[in-house]
C-alpha positions in Angstrom: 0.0 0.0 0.0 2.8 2.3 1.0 4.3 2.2 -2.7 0.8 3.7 -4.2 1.4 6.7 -2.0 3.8 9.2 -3.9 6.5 10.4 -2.0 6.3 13.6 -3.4 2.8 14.7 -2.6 1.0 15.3 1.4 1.3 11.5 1.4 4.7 11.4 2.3 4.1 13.0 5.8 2.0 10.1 6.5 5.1 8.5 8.5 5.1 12.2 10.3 1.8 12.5 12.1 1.7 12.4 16.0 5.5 13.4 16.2 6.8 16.9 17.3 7.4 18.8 14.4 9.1 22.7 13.5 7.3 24.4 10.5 8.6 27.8 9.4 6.2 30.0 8.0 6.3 32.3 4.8 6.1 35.1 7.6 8.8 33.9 9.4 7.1 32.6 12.3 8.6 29.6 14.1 6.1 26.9 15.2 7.0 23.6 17.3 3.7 21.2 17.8 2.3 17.7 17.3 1.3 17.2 13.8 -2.2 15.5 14.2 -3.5 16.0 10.9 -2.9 17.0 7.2 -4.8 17.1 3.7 -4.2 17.4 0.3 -3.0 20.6 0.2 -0.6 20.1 3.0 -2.6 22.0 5.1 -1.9 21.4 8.8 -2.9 20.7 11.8 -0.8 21.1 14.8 -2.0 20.6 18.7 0.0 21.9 21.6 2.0 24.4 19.4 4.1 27.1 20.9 5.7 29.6 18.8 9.3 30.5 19.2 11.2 33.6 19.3 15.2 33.6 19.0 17.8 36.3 20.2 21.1 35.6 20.1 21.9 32.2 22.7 18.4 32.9 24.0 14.5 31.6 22.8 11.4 32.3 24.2 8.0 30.0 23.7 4.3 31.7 23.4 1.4 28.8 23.9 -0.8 29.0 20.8 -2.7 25.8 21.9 -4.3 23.8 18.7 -3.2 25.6 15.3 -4.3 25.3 11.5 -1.9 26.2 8.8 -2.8 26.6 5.4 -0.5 24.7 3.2 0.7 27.4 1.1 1.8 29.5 4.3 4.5 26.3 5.2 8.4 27.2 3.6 9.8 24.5 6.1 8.3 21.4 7.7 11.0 18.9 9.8 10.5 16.7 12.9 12.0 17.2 15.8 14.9 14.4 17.4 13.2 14.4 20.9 16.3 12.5 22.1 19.2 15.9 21.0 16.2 18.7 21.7 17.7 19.1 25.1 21.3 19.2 23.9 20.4 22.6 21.8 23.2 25.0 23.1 20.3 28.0 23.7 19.1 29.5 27.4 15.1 30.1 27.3 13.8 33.1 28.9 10.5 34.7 29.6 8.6 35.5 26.2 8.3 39.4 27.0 12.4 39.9 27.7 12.4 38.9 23.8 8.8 40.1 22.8 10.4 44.4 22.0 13.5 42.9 20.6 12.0 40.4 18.0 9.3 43.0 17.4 11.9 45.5 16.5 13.8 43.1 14.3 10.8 42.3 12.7 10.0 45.8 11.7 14.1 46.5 10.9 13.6 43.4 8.5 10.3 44.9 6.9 12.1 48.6 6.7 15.0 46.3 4.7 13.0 44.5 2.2 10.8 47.6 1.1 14.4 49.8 0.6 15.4 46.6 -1.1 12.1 46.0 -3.3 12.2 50.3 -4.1 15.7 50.3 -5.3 14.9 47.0 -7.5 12.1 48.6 -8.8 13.2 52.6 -9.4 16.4 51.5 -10.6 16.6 47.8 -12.4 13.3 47.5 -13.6 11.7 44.8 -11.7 8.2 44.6 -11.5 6.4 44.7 -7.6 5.7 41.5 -6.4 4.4 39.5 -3.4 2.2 40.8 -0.6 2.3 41.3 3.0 4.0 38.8 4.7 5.5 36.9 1.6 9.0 36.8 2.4 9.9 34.0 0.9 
C-alpha cells in the first residue's frame, strides 16, 4: 500500500503524524507542535503548538494551543529528534524579555526589504511583487 502513495505529494508525511514537528512559515514565524492532521493541500494541523522567538543564545515559547496552517503558508516542515532537543546549546527566557526585541527586528527586516524591493524597482526594472507577509 505504501508504494501507491507518492513520496512527493501530502502522502509522504504520512510517517510524520503524531510526532513533534518545527514548521517555518512564509512570515517567518517559528512553530514547534504535534502534527495530528494533514490534507491534500498540506494543510496542517498542529496541537499543543508554541511559537518560538530567537535572540542571540536565548529563545522564548508563546502557547498558541491547537493551530491550523494553510499549506501554502509552510516554507519549512521537519520533525524534531526528541532525544538531541535538550542538547540545543540556547538558554530560554520569559517571552516578553524577547517580545520588544524580536518585534523590532521584525520591523528592521520589513524597513529592509521595502528599501530593497524600491531600489529594485526605481532602478533595475523589476516589477512589484508579493504581498504582506510573503517573504519568501
Amino acid at each position: 500500500m505504501d508504494s501507491l502513495i507518492p513520496f512527493t505529494t501530502s502522502g509522504s508525511l504520512v510517517d510524520c503524524v503524531d510526532r513533534k514537528m518545527l514548521v517555518v512559515l512564509r512570515d517567518g514565524r517559528k512553530l514547534h507542535g504535534v502534527l495530528r492532521s494533514y490534507d491534500q493541500f498540506a494543510n496542517l494541523v498542529l496541537e499543543d503548538t508554541v511559537e518560538r522567538i530567537y535572540a542571540g543564545d536565548t529563545f522564548a515559547e508563546k502557547w498558541c494551543g491547537l493551530f491550523l496552517i494553510r499549506g501554502e503558508n509552510v516554507v519549512l516542515l521537519g520533525e524534531i529528534d526528541l532525544d538531541q532537543e535538550d542538547d540545543v546549546p540556547l538558554r530560554q527566557v520569559d517571552y516578553k524579555q524577547l517580545d520588544d526585541y524580536y518585534r523590532q527586528d521584525v520591523a528592521a527586516k520589513k524597513q529592509r526589504e521595502e528599501a530593497k524591493a524600491k531600489i529594485l524597482y526605481e532602478q533595475k526594472g523589476f516589477c512589484k511583487e508579493g504581498g504582506e507577509g510573503d517573504g519568501y
